[in-house]
VMD Tcl script that draws the C-alpha trace (Angstrom):
set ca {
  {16.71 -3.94 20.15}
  {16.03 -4.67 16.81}
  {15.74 -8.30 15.70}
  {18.01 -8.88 12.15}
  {17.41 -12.57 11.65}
  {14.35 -15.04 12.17}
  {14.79 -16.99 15.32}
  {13.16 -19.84 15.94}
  {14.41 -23.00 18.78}
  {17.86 -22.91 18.87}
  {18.15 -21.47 15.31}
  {18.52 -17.35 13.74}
  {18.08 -17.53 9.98}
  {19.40 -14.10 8.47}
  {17.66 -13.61 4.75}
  {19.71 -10.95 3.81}
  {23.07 -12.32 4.93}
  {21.32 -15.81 3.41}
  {22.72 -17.96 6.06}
  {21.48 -20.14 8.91}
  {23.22 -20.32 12.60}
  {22.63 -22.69 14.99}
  {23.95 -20.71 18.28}
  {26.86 -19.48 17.19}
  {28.18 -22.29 14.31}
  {27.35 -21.69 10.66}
  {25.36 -24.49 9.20}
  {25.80 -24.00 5.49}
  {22.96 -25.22 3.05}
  {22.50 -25.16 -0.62}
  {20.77 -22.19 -1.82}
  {17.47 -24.26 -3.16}
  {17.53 -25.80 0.22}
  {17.78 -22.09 2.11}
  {15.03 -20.52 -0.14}
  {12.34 -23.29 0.33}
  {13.40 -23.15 4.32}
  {13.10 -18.87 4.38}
  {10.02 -19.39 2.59}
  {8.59 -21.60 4.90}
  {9.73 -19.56 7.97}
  {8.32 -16.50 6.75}
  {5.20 -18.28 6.59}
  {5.59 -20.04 10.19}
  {2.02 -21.78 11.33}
  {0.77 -21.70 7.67}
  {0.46 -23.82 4.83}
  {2.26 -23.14 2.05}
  {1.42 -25.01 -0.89}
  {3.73 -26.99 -3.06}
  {2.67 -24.66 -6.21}
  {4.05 -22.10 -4.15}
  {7.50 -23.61 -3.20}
  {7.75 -24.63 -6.72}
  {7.15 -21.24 -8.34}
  {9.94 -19.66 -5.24}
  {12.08 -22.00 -5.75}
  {12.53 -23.38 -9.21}
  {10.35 -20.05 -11.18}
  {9.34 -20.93 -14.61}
  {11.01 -24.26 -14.98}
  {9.73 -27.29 -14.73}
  {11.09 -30.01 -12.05}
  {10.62 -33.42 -10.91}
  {8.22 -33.76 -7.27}
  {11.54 -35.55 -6.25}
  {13.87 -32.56 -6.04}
  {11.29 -30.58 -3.61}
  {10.72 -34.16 -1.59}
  {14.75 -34.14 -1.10}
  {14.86 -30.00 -0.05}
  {12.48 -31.20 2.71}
  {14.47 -34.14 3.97}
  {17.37 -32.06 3.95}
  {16.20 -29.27 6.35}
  {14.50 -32.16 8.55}
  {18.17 -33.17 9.29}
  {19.11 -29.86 9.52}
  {16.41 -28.51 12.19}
  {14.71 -31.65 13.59}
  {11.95 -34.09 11.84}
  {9.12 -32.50 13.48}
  {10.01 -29.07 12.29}
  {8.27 -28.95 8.92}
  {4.88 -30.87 8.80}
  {3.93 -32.50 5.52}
  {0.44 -31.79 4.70}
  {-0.53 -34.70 2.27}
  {-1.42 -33.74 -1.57}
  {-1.11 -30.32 -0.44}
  {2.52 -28.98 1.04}
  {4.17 -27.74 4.20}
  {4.45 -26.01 7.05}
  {6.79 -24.87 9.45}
  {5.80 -26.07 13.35}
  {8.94 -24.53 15.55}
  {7.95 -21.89 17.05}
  {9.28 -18.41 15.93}
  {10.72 -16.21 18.75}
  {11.75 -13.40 16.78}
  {11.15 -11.56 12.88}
  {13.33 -9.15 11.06}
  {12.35 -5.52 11.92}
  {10.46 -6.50 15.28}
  {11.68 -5.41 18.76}
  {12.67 -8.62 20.39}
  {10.58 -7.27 23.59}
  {7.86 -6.35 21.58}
  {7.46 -10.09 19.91}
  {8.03 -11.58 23.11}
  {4.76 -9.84 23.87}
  {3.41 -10.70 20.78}
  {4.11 -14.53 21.41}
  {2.57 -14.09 25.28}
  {-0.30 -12.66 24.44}
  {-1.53 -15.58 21.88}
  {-0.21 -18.28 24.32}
  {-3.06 -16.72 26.45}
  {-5.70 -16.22 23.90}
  {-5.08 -19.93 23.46}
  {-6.41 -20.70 27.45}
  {-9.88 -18.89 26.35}
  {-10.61 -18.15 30.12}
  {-11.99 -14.80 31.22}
  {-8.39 -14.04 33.14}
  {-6.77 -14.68 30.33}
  {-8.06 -12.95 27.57}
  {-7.68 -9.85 29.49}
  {-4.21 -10.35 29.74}
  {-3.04 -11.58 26.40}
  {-4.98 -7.97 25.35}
  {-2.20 -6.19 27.59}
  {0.13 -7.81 26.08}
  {-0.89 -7.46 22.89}
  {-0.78 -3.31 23.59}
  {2.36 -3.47 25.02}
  {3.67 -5.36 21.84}
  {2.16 -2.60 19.27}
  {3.19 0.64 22.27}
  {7.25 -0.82 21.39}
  {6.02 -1.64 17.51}
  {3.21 -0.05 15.73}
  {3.37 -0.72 12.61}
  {3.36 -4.88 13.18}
  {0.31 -5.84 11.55}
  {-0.42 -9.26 13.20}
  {-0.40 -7.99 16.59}
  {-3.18 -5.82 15.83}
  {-5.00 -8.57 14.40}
  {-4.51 -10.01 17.29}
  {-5.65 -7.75 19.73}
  {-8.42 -7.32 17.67}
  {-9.62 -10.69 18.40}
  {-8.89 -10.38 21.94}
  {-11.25 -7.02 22.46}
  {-13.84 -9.31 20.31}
  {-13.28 -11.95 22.84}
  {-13.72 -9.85 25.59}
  {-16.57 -8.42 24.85}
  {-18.70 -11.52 23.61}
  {-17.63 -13.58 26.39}
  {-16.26 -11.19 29.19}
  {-19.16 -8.91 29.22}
  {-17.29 -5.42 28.58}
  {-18.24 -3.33 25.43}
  {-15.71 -3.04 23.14}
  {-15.45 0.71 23.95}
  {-15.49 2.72 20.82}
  {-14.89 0.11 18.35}
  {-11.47 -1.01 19.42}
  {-11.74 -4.37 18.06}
  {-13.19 -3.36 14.28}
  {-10.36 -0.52 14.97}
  {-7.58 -2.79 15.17}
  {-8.80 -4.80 12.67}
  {-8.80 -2.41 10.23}
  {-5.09 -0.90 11.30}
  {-4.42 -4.64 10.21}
  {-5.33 -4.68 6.99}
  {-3.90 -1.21 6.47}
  {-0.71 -2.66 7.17}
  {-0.87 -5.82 5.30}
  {-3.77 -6.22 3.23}
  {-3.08 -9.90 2.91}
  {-3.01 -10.86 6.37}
  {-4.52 -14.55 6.70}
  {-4.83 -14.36 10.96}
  {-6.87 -10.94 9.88}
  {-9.17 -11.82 7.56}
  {-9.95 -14.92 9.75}
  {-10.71 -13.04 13.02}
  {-12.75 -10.32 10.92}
  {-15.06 -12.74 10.17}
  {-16.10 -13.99 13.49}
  {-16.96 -9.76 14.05}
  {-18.48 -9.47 10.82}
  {-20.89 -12.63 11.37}
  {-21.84 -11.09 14.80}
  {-22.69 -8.01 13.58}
  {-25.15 -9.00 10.90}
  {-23.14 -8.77 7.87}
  {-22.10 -12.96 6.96}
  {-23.05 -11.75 3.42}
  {-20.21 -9.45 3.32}
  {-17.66 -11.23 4.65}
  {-19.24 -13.87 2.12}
  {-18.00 -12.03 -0.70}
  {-14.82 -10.99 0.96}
  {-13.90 -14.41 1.45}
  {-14.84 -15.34 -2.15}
  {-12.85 -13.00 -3.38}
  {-9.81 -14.06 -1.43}
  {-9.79 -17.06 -2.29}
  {-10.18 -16.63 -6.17}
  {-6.59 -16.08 -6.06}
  {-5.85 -18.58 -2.70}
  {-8.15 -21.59 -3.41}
  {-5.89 -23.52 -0.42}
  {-6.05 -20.69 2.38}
  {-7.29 -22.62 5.49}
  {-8.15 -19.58 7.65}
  {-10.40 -18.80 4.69}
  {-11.70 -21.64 4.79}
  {-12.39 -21.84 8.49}
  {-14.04 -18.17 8.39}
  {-16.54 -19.69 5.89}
  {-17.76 -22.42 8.16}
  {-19.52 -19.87 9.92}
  {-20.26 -17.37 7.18}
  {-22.30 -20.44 5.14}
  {-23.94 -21.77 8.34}
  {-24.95 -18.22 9.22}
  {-26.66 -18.23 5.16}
  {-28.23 -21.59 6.06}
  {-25.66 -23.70 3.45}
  {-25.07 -26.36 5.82}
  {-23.61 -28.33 3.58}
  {-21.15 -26.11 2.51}
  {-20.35 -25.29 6.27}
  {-19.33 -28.99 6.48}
  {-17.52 -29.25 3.16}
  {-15.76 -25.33 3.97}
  {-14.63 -27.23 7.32}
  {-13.52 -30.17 5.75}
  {-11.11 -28.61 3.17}
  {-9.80 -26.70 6.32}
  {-8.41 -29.34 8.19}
  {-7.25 -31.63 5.08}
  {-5.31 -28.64 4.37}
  {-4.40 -27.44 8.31}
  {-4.74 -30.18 10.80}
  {-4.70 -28.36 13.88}
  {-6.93 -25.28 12.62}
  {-10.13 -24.65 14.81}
  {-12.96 -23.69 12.81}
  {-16.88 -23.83 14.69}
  {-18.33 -27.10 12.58}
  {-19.97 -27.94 16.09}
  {-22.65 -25.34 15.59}
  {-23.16 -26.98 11.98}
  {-23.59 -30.49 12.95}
  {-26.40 -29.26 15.68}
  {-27.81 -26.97 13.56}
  {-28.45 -30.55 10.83}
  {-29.17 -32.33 14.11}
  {-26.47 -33.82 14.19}
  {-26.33 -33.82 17.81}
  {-23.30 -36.75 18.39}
  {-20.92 -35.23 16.06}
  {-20.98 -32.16 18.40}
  {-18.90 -33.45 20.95}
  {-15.88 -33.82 17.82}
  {-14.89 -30.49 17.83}
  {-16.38 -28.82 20.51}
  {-13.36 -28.55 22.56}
  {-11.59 -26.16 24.79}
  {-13.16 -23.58 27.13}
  {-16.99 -25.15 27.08}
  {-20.03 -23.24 27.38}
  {-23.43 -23.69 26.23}
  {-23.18 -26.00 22.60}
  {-22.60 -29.32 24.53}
  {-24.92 -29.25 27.23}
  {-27.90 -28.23 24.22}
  {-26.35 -31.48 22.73}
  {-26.86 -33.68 25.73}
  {-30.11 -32.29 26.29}
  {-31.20 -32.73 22.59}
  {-29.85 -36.42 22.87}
  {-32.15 -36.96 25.84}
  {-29.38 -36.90 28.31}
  {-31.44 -33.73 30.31}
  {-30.00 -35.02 34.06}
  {-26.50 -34.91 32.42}
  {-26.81 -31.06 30.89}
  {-28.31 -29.26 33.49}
  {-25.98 -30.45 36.00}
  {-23.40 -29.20 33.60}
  {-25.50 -25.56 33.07}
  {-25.61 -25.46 36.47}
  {-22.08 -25.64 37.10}
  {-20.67 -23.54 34.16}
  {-23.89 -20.61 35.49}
  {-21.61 -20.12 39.23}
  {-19.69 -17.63 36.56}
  {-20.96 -17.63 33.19}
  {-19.21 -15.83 30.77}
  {-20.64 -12.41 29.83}
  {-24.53 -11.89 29.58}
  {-25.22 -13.66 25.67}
  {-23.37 -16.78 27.23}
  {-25.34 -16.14 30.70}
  {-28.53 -15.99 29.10}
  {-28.31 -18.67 26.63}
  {-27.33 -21.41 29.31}
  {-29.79 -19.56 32.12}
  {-32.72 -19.97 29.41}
  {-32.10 -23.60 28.25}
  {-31.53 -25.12 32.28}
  {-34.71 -23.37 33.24}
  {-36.46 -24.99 30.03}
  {-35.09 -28.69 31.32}
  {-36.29 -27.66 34.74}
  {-39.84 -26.93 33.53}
  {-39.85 -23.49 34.40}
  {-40.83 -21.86 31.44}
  {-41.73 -18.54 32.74}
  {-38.31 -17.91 33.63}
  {-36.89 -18.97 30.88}
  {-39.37 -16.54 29.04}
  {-37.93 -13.79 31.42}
  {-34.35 -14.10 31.01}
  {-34.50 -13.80 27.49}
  {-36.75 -11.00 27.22}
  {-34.34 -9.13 29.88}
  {-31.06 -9.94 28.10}
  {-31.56 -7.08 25.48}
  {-29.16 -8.82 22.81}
  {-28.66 -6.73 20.06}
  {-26.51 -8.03 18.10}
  {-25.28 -12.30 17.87}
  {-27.69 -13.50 15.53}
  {-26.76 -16.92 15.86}
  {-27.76 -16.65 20.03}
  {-30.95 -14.81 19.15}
  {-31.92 -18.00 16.93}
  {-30.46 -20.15 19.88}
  {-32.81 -18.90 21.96}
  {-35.80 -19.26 19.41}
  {-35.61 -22.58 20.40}
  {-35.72 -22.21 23.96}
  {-39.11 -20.25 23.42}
  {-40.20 -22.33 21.22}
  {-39.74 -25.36 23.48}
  {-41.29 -23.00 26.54}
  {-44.42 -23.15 24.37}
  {-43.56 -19.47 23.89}
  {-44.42 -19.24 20.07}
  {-45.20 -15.40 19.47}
  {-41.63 -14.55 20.85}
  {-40.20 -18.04 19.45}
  {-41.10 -16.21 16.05}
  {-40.03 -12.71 17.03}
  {-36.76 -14.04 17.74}
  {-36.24 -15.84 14.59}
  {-37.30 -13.05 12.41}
  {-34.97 -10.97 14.36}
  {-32.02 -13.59 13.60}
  {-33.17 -13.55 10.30}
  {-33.14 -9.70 9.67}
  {-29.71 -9.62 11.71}
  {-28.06 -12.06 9.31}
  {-28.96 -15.71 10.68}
  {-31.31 -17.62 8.87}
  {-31.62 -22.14 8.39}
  {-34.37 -23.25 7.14}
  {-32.94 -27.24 7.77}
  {-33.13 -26.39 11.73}
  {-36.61 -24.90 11.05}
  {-37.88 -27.71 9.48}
  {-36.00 -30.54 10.79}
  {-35.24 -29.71 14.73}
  {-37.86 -30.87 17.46}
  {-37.25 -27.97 19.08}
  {-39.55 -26.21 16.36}
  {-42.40 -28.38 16.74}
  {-44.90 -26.66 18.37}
  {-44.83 -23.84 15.73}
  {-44.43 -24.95 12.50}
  {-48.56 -25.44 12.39}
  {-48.51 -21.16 12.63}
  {-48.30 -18.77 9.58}
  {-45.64 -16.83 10.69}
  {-43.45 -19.96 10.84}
  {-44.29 -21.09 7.56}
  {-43.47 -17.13 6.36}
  {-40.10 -17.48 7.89}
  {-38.96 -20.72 6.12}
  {-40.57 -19.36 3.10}
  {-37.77 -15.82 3.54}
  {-35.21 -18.49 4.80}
  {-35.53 -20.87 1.74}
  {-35.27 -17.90 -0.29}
  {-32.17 -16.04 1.34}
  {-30.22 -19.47 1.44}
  {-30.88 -19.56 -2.66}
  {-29.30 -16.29 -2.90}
  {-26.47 -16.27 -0.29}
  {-25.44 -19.33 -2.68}
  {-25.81 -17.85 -6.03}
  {-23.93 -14.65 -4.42}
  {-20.97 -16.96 -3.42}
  {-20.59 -18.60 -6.81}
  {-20.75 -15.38 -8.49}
  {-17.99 -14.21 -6.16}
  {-15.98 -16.99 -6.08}
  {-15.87 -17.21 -9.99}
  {-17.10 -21.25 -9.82}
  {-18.48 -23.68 -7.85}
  {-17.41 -24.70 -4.42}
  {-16.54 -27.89 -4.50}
  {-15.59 -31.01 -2.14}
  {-11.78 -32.07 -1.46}
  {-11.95 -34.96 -3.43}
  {-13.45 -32.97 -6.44}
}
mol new
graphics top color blue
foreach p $ca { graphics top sphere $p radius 0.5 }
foreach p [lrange $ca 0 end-1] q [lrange $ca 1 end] { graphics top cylinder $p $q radius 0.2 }
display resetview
């Protein structure tokens, strides 16, 4: 069965019938009131800017910031205070959740809406089956493009963190059914980063995300995809300031800021944001504070099933540095046979490099390098580094790393059409 309205709580909002039920009773609304409420519905879990209600609402006149402030306090009587979130100096968004869209197979969102409620628990289990889900959503409706966003982020998932390929491309697949369906679609462009970065290529989703957000200056999932495109191009800075207009903008968005702040050696500021399913970033934290005791008993714990063989290798590597056993730290990485994950191969630089392993410390950072991760902060600034730096090859690397970084940033301005600038610019 076809869904004809929104639904959402207690509520079905019908935009061509332009009316609002709660249950079965009519609740009648002015008609400013129901177009700033369908707009924000439509865009459910996304900001949407006061320029944009504005323009919907009120197009090509001008009107007073008082008339949008008393739309907003109407439909909080209407559907509950907590139901539209006030995003300060920037605009709105909706927070019920949406059951139901126009055009969509109730079964298939209900599938839909399973599947990212177990994306959301990041476990092994799970992941697996949100990605059922996910198919069973798009096997009742095909041609609904978040799902296959979706499920293209849960066959990334699986792969980087489950240990299963992503048999012939499905993930890059779906992503690209996505954006064949709706070229605009924010969830898509955000998840299509994380693949891109992996795969080598943070200077094309660089320009991508430029590009988008000529036109969208306040798109948080933009935002958060550039977090890790800049720290991946060695703009740290920008990584922090990218993160920063995120979350003024979107609260509750996740972006990964945690790998910034160690990557500046910032080592306290890790533990902020590095929440949820926990891996490898927070024991390399601890161990980088001094607090070795604390992460190898936490290694050691998370190792009884790590999560897929980058994850396995990475903690395996850095709790046999801490226990002085550098030859099998040496051996796990030189077994692991990573091929792609930049960001782990220069992850475990530093475990070579700290295992007094310096020819394959420098192998592995010139393969980062070449496979799209470069920083030349954490190569001159992190301890980890030490017992290199004195060697040619190192100073050859932050030499190509200086020199990428200067590009990657004139690139981005170029694409972008300006500079990038801090919130309170």
């Amino acid at each position: 069965m076809l869904d004809e309205s929104y639904r959402f709580g207690e509520f079905s909002m019908s935009l061509r019938e332009r009316q609002l039920f709660r249950g079965d009773s009519f609740i009648p609304l002015p008609p400013k009131a129901f177009d700033a409420m369908s707009l924000l519905v439509r865009s459910h879990g996304c900001l949407v800017t006061r320029k944009e209600l504005f323009s919907s609402i009120w197009p090509g006149v001008h009107v007073e910031e008082a008339n949008l402030t008393n739309i907003v306090v109407l439909l909080r009587k209407v559907l509950g205070r907590d139901a539209i979130q006030t995003i300060s100096k920037f605009g709105y968004r909706f927070t019920l959740p949406v059951i139901g869209e126009p055009g969509i197979r109730q079964d298939a969102y209900a599938s839909f809406v399973r599947g990212k409620e177990l994306l959301a628990e990041r476990s092994s289990p799970a992941v697996l089956r949100a990605r059922e889900f996910f198919w069973q959503c798009l096997a009742r409706d095909p041609q609904f493009a978040p799902a296959w966003a979706w499920l293209g982020r849960a066959c990334r998932l699986i792969e980087k963190f489950g240990g299963q390929p992503d048999i012939a491309g499905m993930a890059e697949a779906a992503f690209e059914r996505a954006f064949l369906l709706d070229p605009d679609l924010a969830c898509a462009h955000q998840f299509f980063t994380q693949l891109e970065v992996d795969a080598g290529h943070a200077s094309q989703a660089m320009t991508r995300l430029a590009t988008r957000l000529r036109t969208r200056r306040d798109d948080p999932e933009s935002l958060a995809g550039l977090v890790q495109v800049f720290r991946c191009c060695g703009l740290l800075d920008a990584s922090i300031m990218a993160h920063e207009r995120a979350v003024r903008l979107d609260p509750a968005i996740k972006t990964s800021v945690a790998h910034t702040h160690f990557l500046r050696g910032e080592y306290s500021r890790v533990f902020e944001t590095y929440t949820g399913a926990l891996f490898y970033l927070d024991a390399a934290a601890w161990a980088a504070l001094g607090a070795v005791d604390r992460a190898r008993d936490m290694l050691r714990q998370r190792l009884v099933e790590p999560p897929g063989l980058v994850m396995a290798t990475l903690m395996g590597s850095l709790l046999a540095v801490l226990d002085r056993k550098s030859g099998e730290a040496i051996e796990l990485v030189e077994a692991a046979k990573i091929e792609r994950e930049p960001e782990a191969l220069f992850y475990l630089a530093r475990h070579c490099a700290m295992a007094e392993a310096a020819d394959l410390a420098l192998q592995l950072v010139e393969r980062a390098r070449t496979g799209g991760f470069w920083s030349s902060r954490a190569l001159s600034c992190d301890p980890a580094f030490a017992g290199v730096r004195s060697l040619p090859r190192f100073a050859d690397e932050l030499r190509e790393a200086r020199q990428l970084e200067a590009q990657a940033e004139e690139s981005f301005h170029s694409a972008l059409g300006g500079p990038f600038v801090s919130p309170e610019a």
